[in-house]
C-alpha positions as a Markdown table, in Angstrom:
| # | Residue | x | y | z |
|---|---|---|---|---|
| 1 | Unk | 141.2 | 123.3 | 102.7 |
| 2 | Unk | 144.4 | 123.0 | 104.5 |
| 3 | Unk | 146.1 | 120.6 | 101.8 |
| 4 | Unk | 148.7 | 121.0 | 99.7 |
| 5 | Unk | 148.9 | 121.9 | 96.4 |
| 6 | Unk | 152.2 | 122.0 | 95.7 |
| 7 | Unk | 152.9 | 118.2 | 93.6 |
| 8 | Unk | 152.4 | 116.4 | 96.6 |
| 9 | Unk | 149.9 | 113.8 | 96.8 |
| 10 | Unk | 146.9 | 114.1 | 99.2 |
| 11 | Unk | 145.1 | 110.8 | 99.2 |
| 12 | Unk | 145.8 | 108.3 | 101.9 |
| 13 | Unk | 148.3 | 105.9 | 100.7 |
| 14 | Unk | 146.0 | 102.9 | 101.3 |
| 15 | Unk | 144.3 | 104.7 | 97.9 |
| 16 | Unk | 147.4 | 105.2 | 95.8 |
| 17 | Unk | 146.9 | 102.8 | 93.2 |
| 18 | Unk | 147.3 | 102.0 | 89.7 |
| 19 | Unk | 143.5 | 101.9 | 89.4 |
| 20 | Unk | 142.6 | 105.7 | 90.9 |
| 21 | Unk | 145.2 | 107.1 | 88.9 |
| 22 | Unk | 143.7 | 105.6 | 86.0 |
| 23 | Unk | 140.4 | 107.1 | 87.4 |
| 24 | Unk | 142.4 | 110.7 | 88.2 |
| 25 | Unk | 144.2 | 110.5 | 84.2 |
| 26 | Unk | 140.0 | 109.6 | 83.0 |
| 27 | Unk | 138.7 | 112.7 | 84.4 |
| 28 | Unk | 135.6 | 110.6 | 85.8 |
| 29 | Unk | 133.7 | 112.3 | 87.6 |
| 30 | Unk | 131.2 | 109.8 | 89.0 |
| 31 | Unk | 134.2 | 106.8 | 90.3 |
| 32 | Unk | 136.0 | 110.0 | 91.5 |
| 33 | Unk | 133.7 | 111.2 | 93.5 |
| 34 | Unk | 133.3 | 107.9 | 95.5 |
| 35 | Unk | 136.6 | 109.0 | 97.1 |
| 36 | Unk | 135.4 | 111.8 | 98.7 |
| 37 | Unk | 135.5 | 110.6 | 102.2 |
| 38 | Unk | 138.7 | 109.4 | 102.2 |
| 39 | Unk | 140.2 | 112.6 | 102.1 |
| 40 | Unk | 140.4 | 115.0 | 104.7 |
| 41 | Unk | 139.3 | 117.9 | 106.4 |
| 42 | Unk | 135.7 | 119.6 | 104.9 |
| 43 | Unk | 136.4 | 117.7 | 101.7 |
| 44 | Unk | 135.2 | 114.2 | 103.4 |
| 45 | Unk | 132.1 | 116.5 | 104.3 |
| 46 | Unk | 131.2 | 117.8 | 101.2 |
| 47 | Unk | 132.6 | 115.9 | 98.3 |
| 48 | Unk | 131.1 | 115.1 | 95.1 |
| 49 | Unk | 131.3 | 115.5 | 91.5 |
| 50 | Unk | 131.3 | 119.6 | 91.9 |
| 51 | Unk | 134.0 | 119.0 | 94.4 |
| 52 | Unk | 136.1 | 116.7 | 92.5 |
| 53 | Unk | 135.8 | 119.4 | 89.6 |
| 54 | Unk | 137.5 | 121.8 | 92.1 |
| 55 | Unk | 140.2 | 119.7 | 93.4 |
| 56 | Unk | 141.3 | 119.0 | 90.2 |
| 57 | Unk | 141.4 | 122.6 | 89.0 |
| 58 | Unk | 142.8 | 123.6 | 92.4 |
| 59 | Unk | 145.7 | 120.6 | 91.4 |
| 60 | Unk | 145.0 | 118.7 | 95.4 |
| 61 | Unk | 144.9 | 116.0 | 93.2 |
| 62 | Unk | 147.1 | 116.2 | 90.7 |
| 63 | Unk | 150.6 | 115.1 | 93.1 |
| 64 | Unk | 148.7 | 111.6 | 93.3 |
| 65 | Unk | 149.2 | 111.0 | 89.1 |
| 66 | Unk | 152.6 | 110.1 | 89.1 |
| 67 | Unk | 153.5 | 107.9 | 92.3 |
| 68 | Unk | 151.7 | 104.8 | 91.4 |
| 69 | Unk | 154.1 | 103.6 | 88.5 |
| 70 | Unk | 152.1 | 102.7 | 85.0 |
| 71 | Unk | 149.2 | 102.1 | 83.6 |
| 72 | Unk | 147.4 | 99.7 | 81.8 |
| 73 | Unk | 146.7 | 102.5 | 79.2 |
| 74 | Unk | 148.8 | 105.3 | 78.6 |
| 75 | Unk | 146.5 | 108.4 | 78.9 |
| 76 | Unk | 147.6 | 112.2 | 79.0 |
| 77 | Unk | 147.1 | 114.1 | 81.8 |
| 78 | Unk | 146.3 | 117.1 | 79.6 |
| 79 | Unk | 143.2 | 115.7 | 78.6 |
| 80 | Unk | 141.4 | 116.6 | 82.8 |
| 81 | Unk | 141.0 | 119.8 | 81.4 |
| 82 | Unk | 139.4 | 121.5 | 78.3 |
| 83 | Unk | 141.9 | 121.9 | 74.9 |
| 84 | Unk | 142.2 | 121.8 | 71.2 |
| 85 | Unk | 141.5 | 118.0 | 70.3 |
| 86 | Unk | 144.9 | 116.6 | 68.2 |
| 87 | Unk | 142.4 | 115.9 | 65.1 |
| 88 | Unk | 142.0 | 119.8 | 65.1 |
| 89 | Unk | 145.5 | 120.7 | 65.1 |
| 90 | Unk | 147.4 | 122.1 | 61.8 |
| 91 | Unk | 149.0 | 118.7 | 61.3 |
| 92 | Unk | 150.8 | 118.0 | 58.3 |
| 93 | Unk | 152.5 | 114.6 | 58.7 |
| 94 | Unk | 150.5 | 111.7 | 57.3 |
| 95 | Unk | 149.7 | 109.1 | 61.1 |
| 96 | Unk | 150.9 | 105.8 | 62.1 |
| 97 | Unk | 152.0 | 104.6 | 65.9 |
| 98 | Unk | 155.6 | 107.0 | 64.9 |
| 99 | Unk | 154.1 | 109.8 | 65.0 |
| 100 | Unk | 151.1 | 110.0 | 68.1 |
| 101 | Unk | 152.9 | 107.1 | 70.1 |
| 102 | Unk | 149.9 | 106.1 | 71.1 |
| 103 | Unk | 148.7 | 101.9 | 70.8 |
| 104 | Unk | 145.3 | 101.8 | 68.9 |
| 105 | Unk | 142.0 | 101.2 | 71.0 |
| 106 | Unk | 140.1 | 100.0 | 68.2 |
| 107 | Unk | 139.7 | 97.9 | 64.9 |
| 108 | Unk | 137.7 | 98.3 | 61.7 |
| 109 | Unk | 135.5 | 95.4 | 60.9 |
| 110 | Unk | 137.5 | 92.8 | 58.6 |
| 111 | Unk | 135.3 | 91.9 | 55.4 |
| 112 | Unk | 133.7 | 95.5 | 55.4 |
| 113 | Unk | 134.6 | 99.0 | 54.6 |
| 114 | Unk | 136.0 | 101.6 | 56.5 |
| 115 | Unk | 137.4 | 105.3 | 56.0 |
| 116 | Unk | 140.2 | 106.9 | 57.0 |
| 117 | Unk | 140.0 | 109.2 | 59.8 |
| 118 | Unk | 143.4 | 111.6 | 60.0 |
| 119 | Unk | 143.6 | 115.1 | 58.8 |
| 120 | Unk | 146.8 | 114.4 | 58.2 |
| 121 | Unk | 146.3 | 111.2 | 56.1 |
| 122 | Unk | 147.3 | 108.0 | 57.1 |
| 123 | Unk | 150.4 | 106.0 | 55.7 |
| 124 | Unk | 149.8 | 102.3 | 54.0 |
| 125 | Unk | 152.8 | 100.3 | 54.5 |
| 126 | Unk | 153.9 | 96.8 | 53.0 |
| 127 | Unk | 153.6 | 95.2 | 56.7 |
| 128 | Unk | 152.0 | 95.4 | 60.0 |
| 129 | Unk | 154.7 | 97.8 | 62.1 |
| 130 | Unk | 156.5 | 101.2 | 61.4 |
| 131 | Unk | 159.2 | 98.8 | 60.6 |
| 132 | Unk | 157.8 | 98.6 | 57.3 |
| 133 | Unk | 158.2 | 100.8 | 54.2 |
| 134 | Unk | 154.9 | 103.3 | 53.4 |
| 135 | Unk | 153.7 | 102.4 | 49.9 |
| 136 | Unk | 151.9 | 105.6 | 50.1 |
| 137 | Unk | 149.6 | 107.7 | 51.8 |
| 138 | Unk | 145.9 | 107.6 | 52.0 |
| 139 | Unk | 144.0 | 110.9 | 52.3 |
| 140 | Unk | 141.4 | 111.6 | 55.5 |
| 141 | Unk | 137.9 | 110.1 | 54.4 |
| 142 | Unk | 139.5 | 107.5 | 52.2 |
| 143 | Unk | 137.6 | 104.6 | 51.7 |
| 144 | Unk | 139.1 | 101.2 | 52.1 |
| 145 | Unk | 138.2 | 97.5 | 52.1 |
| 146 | Unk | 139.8 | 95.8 | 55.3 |
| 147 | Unk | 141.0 | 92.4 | 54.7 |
| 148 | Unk | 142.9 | 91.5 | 57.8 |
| 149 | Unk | 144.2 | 92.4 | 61.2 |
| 150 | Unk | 147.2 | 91.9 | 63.2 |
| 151 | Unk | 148.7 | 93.4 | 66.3 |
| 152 | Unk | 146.6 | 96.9 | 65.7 |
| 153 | Unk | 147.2 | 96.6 | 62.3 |
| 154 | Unk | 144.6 | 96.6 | 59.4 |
| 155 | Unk | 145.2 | 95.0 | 56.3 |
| 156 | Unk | 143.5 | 96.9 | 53.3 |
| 157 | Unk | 143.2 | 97.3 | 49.8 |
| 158 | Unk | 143.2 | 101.1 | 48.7 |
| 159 | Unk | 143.7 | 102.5 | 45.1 |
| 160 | Unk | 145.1 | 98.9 | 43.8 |
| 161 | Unk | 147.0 | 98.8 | 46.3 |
| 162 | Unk | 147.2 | 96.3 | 49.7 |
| 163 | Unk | 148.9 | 97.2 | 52.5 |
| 164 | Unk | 149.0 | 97.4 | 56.5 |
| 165 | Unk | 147.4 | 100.8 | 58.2 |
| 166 | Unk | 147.5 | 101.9 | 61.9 |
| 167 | Unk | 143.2 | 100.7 | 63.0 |
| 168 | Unk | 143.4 | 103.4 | 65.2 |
| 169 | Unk | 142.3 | 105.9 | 62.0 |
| 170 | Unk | 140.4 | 103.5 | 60.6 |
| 171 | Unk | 136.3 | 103.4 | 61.2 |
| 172 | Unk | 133.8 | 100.5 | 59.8 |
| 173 | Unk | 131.4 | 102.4 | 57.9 |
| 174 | Unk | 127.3 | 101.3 | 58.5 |
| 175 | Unk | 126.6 | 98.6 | 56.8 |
| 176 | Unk | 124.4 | 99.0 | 53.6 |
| 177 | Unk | 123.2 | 95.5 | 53.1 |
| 178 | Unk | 122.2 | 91.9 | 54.9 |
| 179 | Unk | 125.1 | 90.2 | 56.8 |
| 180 | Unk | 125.9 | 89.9 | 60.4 |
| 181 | Unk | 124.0 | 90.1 | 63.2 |
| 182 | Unk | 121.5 | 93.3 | 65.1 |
| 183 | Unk | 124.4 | 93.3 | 67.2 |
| 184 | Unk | 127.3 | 93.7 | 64.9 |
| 185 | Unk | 125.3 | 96.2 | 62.9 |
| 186 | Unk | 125.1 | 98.4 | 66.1 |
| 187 | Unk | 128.7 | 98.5 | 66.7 |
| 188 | Unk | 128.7 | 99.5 | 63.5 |
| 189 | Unk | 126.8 | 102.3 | 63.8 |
| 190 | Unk | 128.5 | 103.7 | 67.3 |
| 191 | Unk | 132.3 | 103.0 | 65.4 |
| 192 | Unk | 131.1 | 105.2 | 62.8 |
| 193 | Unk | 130.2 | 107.8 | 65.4 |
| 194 | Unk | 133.5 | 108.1 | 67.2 |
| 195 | Unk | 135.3 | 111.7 | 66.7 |
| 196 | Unk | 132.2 | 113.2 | 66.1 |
| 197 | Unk | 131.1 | 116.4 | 68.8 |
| 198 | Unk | 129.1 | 116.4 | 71.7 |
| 199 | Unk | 126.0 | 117.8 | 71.0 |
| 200 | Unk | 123.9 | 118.6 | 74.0 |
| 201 | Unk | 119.8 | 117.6 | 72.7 |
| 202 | Unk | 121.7 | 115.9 | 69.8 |
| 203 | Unk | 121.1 | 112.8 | 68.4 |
| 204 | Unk | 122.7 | 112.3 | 64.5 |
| 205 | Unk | 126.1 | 112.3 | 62.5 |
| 206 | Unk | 126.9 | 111.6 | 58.9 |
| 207 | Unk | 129.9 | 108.7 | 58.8 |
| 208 | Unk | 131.1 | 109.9 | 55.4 |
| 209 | Unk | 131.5 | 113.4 | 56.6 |
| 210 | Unk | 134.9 | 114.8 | 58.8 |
| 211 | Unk | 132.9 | 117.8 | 59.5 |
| 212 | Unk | 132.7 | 116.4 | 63.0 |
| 213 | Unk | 131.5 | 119.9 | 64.8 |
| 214 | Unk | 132.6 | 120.9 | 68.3 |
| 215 | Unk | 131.4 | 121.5 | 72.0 |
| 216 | Unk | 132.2 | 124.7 | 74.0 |
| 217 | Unk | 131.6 | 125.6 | 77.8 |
| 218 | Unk | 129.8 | 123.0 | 80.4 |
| 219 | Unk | 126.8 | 121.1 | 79.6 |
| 220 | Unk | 124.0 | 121.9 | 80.2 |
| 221 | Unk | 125.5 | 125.3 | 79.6 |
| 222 | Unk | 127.4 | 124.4 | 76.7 |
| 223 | Unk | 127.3 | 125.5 | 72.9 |
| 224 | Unk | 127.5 | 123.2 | 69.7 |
| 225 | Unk | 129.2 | 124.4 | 66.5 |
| 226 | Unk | 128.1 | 122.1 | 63.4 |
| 227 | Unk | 125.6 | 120.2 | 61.7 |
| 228 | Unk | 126.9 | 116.7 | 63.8 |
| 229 | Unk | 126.6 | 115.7 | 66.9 |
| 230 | Unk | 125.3 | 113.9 | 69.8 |
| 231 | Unk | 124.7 | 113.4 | 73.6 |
| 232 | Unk | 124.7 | 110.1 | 75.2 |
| 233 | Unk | 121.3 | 109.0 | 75.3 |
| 234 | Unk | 120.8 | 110.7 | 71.3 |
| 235 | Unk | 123.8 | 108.5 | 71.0 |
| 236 | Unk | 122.6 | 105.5 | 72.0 |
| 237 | Unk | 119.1 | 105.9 | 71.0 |
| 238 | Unk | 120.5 | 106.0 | 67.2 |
| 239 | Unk | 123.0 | 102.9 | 67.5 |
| 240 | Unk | 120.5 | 100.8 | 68.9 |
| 241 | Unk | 117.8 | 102.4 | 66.6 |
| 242 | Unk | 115.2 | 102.8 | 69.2 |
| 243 | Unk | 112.1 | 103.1 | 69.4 |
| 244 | Unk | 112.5 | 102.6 | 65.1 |
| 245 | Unk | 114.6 | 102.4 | 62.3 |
| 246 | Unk | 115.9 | 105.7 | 61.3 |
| 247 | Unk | 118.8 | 107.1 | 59.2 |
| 248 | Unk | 121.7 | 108.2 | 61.3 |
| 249 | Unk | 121.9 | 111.7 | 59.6 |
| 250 | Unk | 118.1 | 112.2 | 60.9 |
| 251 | Unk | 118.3 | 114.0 | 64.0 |
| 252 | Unk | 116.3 | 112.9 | 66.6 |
| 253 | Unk | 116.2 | 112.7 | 70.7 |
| 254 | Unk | 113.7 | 110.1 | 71.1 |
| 255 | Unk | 115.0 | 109.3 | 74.9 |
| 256 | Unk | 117.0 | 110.7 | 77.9 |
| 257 | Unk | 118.9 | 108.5 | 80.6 |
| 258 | Unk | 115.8 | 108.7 | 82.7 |
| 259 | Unk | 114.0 | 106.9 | 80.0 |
| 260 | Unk | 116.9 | 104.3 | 79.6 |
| 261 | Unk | 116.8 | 104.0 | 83.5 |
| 262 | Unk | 113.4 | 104.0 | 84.4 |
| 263 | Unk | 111.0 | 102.6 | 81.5 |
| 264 | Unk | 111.0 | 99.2 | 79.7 |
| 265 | Unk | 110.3 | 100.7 | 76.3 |
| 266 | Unk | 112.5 | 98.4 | 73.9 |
| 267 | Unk | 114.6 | 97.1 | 76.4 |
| 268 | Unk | 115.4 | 95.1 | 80.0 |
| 269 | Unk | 117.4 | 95.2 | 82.8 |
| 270 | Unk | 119.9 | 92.3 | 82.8 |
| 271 | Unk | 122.7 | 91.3 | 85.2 |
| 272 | Unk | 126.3 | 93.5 | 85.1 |
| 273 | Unk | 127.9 | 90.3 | 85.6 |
| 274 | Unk | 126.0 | 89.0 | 82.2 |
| 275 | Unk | 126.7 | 92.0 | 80.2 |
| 276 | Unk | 127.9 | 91.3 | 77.0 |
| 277 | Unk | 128.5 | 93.1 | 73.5 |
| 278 | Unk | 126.0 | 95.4 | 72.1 |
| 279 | Unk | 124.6 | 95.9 | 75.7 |
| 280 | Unk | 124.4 | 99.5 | 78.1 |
| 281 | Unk | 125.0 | 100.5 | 81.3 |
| 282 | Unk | 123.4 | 103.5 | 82.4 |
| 283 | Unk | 122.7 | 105.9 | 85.5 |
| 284 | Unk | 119.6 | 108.4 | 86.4 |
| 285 | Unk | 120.1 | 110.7 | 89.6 |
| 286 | Unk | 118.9 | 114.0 | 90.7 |
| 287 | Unk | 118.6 | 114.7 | 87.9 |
| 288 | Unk | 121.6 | 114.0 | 86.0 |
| 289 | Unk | 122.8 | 110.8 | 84.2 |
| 290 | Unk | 124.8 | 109.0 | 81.6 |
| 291 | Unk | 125.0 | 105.8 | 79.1 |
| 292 | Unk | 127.3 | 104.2 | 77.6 |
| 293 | Unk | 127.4 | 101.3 | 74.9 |
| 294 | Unk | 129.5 | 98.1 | 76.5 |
| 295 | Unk | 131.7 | 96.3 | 73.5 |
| 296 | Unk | 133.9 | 93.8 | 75.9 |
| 297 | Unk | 135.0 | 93.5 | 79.4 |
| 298 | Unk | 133.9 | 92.7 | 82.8 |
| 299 | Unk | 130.8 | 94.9 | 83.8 |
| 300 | Unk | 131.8 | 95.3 | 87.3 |
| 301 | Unk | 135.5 | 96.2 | 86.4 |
| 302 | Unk | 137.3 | 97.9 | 83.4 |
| 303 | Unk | 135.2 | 97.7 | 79.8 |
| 304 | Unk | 136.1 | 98.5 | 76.5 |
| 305 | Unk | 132.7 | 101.3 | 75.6 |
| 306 | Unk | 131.5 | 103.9 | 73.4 |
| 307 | Unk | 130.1 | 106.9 | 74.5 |
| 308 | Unk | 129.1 | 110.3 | 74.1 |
| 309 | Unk | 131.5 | 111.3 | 76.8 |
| 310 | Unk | 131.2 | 115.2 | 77.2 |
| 311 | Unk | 131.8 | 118.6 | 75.6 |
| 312 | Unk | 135.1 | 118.2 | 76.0 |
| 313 | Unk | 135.9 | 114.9 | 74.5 |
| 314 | Unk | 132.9 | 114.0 | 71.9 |
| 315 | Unk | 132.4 | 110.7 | 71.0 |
| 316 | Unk | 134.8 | 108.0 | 72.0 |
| 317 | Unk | 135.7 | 104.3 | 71.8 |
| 318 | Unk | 137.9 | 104.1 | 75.5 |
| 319 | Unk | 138.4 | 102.0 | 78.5 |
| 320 | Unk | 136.6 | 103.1 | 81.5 |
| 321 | Unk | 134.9 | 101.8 | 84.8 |
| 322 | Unk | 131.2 | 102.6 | 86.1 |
| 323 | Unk | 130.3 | 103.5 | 89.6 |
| 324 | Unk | 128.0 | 101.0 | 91.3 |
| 325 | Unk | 125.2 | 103.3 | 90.4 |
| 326 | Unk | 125.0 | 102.2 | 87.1 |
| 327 | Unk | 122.6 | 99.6 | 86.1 |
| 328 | Unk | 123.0 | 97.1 | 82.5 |
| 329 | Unk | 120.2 | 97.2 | 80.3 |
| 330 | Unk | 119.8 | 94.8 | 77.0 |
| 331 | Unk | 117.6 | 95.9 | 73.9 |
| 332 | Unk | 114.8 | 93.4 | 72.9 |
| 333 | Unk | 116.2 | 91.7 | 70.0 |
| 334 | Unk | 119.8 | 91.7 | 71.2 |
């Protein structure tokens, strides 16, 4: 190609900011890709996702992840490229923010209940900070009732006991009864989807299981280990329980992102400026596509989402960005 690979950065330096490297750290493909003919050579000529795949493996990229100072969310570099996901790792020491480092991305649902979601277990403490001493340790899949939040911090009751726990580990179970609204009961559902595999055709998880299952290879060419698991549109399809009611350990596919694109089946197109909470944003190209749940944020700039990312990262509550391609759709009732 003629570039370097040697550490050194290759995109113009009118492009070296804060938000591409948050694009390069995300590994996403589609905003990536727009870049293409900003960099030199054949690249400009031929650039795309498959391309951006390559300079990333080739590393053309990878001298443009440190000159930009930080970011907005702390993401590992180590994550561009297939490997053993932390929750899979022989861990031993019960979590909190002292041990991964990392801040938490999410919250369970005060007034409702949630499990525990570390191998490891998960320390309670008797305030909302390492600072505090642990009261004790609460096994992975321990059920709690949350009664507060704070900085990142759930307050819960557990065993007799209340205390403060990291909400990072901590998932809202689906709700079994009246209260809330469509909305909050399909945020519900997608929190108590996250960790769970991508599953390529797959469309159902069990929220009281940690048998989460795992993705191997490239999808489509990809294989699923496990009874759990889903793709985006089997994702979304089941938190927005479309076209029906069904139970989220029923498998089922009803829909692909040509569907969500293309048809008006239960939903609508609405404004990506009016997107709000419980709504999707989805593409259809050639072929190929992607959706994603929106939970807060501005639709034309950085959004807090779940999605059924890819074989390599499962399901995820993140921060992310969509290429203009993508449209925002609202289910009728929402």
């Amino acid at each position: 190609m003629g570039v370097s690979t040697s550490g050194e950065c290759n995109l113009p330096t009118r492009v070296r900011t804060p938000a591409y490297r948050n694009l390069l750290l995300m590994h996403d493909l589609d905003l990536l890709s727009s870049l293409a003919h900003r960099l030199p050579g054949s690249a400009a000529r031929t650039g795309g996702r498959a391309m951006m795949r390559s300079w990333l493996a080739l590393g053309l990229l990878a001298g443009c992840m440190g000159d930009v100072g930080a970011v907005d969310q702390p993401l590992d570099p180590g994550a561009l490229f297939d490997q053993t996901d932390e929750s899979d790792s022989p861990e031993t020491i019960p979590i909190d923010e002292e041990e991964t480092g990392d801040p938490p991305l999410a919250y369970a649902l005060v007034g409702h209940k949630a499990r525990v979601t570390a191998q490891s277990g998960l320390h309670l403490r008797t305030g909302p900070s390492t600072s505090y001493a642990i009261i004790l340790t609460m096994p992975d899949g321990a059920e709690v009732n949350v009664i507060g939040v704070s900085g990142g911090w759930n307050k819960v009751t557990y065993a007799g006991r209340t205390g403060w726990a990291s909400a990072t580990y901590l998932h809202t179970e689906a709700p079994t009864g009246a209260g809330g609204t469509a909305v909050d009961a399909a945020i519900m559902r997608a929190q108590s989807g996250v960790r769970f595999s991508y599953h390529w055709g797959g469309g159902c998880w069990d929220p009281g299981s940690t048998a989460y299952g795992a993705c191997y290879g490239n999808c489509p060419n990809c294989t699923h280990a496990g009874r759990w698991g889903a793709d985006c549109s089997g994702y979304l399809a089941k938190v927005w329980q479309v076209p029906g009611s069904i139970a989220l350990t029923t498998c089922s596919h009803p829909y692909s992102t040509y569907n969500f694109r293309y048809t008006r089946a239960h939903w609508s197109p609405v404004a990506r400026s009016s997107a709000r909470r419980g709504d999707a944003l989805v593409h259809h190209e050639n072929g190929a596509g992607h959706i994603f749940l929106f939970e807060s944020g501005d639709g034309w700039g950085w959004m807090r989402a779940y999605e059924a990312k890819g074989c390599s990262y499962g399901i995820q509550h993140d921060t992310r960005m969509a290429s203009r391609n993508y449209i925002a759709i609202r289910r009728n009732g929402f």
